[in-house]
C-alpha positions in Angstrom: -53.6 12.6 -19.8 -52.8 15.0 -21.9 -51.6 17.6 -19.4 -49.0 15.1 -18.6 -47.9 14.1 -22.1 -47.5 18.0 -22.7 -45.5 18.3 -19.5 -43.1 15.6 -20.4 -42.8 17.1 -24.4 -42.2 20.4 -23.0 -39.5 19.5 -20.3 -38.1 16.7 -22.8 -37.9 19.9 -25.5 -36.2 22.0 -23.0 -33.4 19.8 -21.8 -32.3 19.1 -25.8 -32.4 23.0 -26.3 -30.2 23.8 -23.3 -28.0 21.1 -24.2 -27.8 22.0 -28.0 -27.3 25.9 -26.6 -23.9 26.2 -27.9 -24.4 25.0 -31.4 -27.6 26.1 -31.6 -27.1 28.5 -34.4 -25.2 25.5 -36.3 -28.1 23.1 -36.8 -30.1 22.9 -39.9 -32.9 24.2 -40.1 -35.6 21.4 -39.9 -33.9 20.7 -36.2 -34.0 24.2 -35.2 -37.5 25.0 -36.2 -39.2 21.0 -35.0 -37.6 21.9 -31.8 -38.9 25.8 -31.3 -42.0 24.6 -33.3 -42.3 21.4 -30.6 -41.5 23.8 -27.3 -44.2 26.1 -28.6 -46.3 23.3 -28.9 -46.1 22.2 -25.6 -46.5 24.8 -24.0 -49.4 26.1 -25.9 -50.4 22.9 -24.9 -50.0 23.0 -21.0 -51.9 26.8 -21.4 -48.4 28.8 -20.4 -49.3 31.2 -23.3 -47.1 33.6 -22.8 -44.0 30.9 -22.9 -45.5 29.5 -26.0 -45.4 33.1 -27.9 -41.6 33.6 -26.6 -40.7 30.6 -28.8 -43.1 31.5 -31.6 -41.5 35.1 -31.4 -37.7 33.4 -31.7 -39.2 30.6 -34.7 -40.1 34.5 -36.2 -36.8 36.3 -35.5 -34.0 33.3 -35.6 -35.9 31.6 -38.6 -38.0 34.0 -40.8 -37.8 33.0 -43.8 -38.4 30.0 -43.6 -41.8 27.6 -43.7 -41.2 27.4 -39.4 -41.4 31.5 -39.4 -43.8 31.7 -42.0 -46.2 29.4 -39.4 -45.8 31.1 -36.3 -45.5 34.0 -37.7 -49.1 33.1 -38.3 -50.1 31.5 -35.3 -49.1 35.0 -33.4 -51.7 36.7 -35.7 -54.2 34.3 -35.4 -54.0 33.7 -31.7 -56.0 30.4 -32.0 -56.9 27.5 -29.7 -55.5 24.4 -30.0 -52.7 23.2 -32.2 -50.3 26.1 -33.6 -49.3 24.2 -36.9 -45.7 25.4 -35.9 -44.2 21.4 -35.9 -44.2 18.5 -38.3 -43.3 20.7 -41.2 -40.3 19.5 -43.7 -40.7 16.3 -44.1 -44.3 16.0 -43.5 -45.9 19.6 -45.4 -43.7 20.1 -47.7 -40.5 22.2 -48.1 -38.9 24.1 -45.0 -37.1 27.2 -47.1 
């Protein structure tokens, strides 16, 4: 079950970031970094490590200072299992600066 819930996060994710391609660079930051943070996720999620560290690299280069670099900056270092603690942050940890 949750192979498929991952696969529908994951494709749902990539559809809005194609779609927001062009004014990517526009959003704030809490909407750029939930939906790197979220494709990350997924696919971290569905095992596709290597995709998952692509957007963990970008959260690092397009966002650094931020909370969303700051955690996957860690999550490359740490090369854990499981959740990446790369989504959910802002509203629900605390401060995204």
């Amino acid at each position: 079950m949750a192979k498929k819930d991952f696969q529908l996060a994951a494709n749902d994710y990539e559809k809005i970031l194609r779609l927001q391609a062009p004014s990517f660079l526009n959003l704030p930051v809490h909407a750029r970094g939930e939906l790197l943070g979220g494709l990350a996720e997924a696919w971290n999620g569905l095992g596709d490590i290597e995709k998952s560290r692509g957007y963990l690299k970008r959260m690092t280069e397009e966002l650094p200072d931020t909370a969303y670099g700051r955690r996957a900056k860690e999550a490359i270092a740490s090369a854990k299992s499981g959740a990446l603690g790369t989504a959910c942050l802002g509203c629900h940890v605390g401060s995204v600066k």
